[in-house]
C-alpha positions as a Markdown table, in Angstrom:
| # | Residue | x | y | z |
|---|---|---|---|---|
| 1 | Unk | 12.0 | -15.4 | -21.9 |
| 2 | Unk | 11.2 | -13.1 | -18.8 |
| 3 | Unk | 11.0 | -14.3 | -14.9 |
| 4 | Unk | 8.6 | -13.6 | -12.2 |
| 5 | Unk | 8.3 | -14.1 | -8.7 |
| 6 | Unk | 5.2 | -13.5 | -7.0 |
| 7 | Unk | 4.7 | -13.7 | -3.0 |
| 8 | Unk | 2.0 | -14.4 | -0.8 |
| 9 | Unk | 1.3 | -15.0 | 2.9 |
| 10 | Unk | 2.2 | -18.9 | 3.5 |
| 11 | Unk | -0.8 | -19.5 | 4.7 |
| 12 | Unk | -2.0 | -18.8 | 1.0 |
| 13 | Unk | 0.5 | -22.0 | 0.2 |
| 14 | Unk | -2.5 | -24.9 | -0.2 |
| 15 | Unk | -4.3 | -22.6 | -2.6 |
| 16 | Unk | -1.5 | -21.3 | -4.5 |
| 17 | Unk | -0.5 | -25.2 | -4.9 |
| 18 | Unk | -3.4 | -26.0 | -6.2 |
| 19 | Unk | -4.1 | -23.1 | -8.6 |
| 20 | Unk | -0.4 | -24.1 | -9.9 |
| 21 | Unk | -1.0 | -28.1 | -10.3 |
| 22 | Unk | -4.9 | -27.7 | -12.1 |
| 23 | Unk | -4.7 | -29.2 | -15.6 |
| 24 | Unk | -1.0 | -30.0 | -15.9 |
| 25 | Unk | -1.2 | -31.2 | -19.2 |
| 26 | Unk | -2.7 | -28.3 | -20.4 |
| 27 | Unk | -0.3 | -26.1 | -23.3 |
| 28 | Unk | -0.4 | -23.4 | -20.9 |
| 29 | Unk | -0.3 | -25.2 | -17.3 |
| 30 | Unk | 2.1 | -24.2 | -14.8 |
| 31 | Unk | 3.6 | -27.7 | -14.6 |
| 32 | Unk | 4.3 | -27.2 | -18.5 |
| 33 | Unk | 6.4 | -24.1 | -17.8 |
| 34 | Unk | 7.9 | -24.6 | -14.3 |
| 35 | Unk | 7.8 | -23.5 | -11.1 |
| 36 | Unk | 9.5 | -23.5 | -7.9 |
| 37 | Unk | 7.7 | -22.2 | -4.9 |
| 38 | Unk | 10.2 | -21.0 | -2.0 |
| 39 | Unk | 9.3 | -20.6 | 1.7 |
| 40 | Unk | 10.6 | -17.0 | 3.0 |
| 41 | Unk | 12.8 | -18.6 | 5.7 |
| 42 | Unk | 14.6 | -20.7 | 3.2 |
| 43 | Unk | 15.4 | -17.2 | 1.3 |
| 44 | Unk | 16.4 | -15.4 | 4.2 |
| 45 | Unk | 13.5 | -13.5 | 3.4 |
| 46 | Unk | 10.3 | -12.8 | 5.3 |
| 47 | Unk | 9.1 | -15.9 | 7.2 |
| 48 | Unk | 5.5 | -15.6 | 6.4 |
| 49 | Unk | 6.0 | -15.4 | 2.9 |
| 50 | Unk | 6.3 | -17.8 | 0.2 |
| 51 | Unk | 7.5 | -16.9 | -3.3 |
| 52 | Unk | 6.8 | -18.3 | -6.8 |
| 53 | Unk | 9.2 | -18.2 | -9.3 |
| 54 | Unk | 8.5 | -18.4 | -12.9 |
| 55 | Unk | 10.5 | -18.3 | -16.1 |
| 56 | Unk | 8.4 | -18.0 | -19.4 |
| 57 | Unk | 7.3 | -16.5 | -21.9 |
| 58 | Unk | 5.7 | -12.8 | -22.3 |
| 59 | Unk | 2.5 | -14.4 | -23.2 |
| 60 | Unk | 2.5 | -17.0 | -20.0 |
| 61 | Unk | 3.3 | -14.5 | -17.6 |
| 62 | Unk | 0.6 | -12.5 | -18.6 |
| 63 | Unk | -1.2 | -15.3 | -17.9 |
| 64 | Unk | -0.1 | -16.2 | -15.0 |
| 65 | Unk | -0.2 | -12.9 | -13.4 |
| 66 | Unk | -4.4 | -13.1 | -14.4 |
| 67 | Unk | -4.5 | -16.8 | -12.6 |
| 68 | Unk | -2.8 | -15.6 | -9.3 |
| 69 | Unk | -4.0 | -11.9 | -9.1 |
| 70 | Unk | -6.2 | -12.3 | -6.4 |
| 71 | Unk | -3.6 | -14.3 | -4.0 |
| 72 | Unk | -0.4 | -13.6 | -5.2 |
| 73 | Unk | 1.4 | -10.3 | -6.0 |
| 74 | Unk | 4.4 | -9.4 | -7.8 |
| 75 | Unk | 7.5 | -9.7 | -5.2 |
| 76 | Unk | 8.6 | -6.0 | -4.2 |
| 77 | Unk | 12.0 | -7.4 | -4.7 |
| 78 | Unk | 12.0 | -9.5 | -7.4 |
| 79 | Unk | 15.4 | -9.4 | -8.6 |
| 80 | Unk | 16.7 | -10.0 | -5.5 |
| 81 | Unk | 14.5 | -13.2 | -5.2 |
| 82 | Unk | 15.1 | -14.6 | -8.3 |
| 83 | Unk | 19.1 | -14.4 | -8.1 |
| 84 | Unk | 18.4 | -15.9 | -4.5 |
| 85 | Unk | 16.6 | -19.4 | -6.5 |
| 86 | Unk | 18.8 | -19.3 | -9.4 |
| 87 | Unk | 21.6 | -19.6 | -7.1 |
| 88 | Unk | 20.1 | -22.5 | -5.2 |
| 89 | Unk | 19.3 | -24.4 | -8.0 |
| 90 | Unk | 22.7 | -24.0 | -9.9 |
| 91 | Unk | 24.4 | -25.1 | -6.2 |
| 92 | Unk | 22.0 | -27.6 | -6.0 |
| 93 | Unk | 22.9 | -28.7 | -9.9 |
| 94 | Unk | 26.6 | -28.3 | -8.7 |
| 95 | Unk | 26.1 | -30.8 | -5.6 |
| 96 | Unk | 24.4 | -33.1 | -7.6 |
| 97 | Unk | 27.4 | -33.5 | -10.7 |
| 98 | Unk | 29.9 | -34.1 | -8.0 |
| 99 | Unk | 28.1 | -37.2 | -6.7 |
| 100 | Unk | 28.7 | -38.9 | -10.3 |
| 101 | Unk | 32.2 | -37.2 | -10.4 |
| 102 | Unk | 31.4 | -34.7 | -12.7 |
């Protein structure tokens, strides 16, 4: 498994929504894999951005760097990015089990 984020000018967003929701029960759809899509403010990152995450396989994000080439590039600082959402989501995971007591 590999990541990817790519980012795009938000006002990209309704395309790059739609390019991720087509054919969602395809083997190879986005909505198959996962996805989060981030707003830049939300990241503390640039405010006209948005960013896609992805974590798949080599093959998929092959493919997915084919379906969003001409919208979307590779974040410059990806890494950073992706430990930014991975750390929302597991606080966000983390918030959630202590509403059940967990």
């Amino acid at each position: 498994m590999m990541y990817r984020v790519y980012e795009c000018d938000s006002s990209k967003k309704a395309l790059i929504t739609k390019i991720l929701e087509t054919d969602p029960y395809a083997d190879d759809s986005f909505a198959r894999v996962g996805y989060k899509v981030k707003d830049g403010t939300v990241l503390g990152e640039d405010k006209n951005k948005i960013y896609i995450y992805i974590s798949a396989s080599d093959d998929f994000v092959k493919k997915a760097d084919e379906k969003l080439k001409e919208h979307a590039v590779v974040a410059k600082n990806e890494d950073k990015i992706a430990e930014k959402i991975r750390k929302e989501e597991e606080e966000a995971e983390s918030g959630f089990g202590s509403i059940f007591g967990e």
